[in-house]
C-alpha positions as CSV (number, residue, x, y, z in Angstrom):
1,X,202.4,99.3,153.4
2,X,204.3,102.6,154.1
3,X,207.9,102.3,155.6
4,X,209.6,104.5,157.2
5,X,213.6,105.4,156.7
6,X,214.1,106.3,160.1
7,X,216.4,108.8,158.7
8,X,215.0,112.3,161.1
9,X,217.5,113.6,163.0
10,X,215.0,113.1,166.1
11,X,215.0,109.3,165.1
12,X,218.5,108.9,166.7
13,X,219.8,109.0,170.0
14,X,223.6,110.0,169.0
15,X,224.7,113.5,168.6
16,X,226.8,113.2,165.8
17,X,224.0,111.2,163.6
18,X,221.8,114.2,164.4
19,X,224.0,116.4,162.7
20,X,225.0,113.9,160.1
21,X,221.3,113.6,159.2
22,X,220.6,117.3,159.6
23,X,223.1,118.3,157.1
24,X,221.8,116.2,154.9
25,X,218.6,117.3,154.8
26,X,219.9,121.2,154.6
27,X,221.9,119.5,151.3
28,X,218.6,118.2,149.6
29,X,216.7,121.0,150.5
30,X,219.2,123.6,149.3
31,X,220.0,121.2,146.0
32,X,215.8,122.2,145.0
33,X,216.5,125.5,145.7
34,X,219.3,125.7,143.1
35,X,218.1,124.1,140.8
36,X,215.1,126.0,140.9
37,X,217.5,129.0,140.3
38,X,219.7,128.0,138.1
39,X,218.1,125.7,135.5
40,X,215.6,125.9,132.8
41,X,213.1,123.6,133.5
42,X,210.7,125.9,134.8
43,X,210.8,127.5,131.1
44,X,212.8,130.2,132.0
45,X,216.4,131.6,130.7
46,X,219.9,130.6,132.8
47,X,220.9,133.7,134.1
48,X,224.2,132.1,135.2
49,X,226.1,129.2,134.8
50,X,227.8,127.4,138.0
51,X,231.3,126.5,137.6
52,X,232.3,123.6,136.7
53,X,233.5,122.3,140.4
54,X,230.5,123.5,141.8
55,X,228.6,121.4,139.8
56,X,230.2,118.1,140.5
57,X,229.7,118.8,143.7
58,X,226.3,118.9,143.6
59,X,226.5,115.9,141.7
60,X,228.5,114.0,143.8
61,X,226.8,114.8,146.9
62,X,223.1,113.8,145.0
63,X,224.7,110.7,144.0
64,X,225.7,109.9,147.4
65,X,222.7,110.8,149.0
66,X,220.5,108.6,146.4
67,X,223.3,106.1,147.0
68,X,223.0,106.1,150.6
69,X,218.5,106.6,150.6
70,X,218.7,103.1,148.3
71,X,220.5,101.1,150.9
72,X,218.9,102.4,153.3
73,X,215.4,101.1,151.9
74,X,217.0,97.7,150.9
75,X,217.8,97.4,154.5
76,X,215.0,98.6,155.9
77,X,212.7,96.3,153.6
78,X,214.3,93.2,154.2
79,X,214.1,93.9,157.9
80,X,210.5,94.2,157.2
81,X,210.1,90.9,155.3
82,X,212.3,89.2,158.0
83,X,210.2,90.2,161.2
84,X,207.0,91.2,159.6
85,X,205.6,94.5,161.0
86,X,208.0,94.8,164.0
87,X,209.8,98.3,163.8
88,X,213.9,97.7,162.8
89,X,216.1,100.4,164.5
C-alpha cells in the first residue's frame, strides 16, 4: 500500500500553503546540502564549524519538520483505515 502525504505545493489550492510547503521543501533540501558540507560522515575533515545558533536552527527547523511529516502520516493513515482506499484531502 503506498500513501501519499499530499504535502506538493501543487497538491493545494491556497496560495499561502504553496509557499508554506515550498519553503519547506527548499529547508530539507538545503539541510542535505549542508550536511554534506559540513560534516564528516562522508570520511572527510570539517573544514568549518557552524556557530552555535546556526546549528540549533537547523535543529529546530529538522525537528519541526519531522514533527510535522509524523502527524501528518498519522493522519493521513487513519483516514485511510477509516474510508479504505478513498483519497483524504
Amino acid at each position: 500500500m503506498t500513501l501519499s502525504l499530499k504535502l506538493a505545493p501543487d497538491d493545494h489550492s491556497e496560495q499561502v500553503f504553496k509557499q508554506i510547503l515550498g519553503s519547506c521543501q527548499q529547508f530539507v533540501e538545503q539541510l542535505g546540502a549542508l550536511r554534506n558540507k559540513l560534516s564528516d560522515a562522508h570520511g572527510g575533515r570539517r573544514k568549518t564549524k557552524p556557530a552555535s545558533r546556526r546549528a540549533e536552527l537547523a535543529v529546530n527547523l529538522a525537528g519541526s519538520m519531522a514533527t510535522f511529516l509524523v502527524s501528518t502520516w498519522e493522519v493521513r493513515t487513519a483516514g485511510e483505515a477509516q474510508v479504505g482506499s478513498e483519497s483524504i484531502q
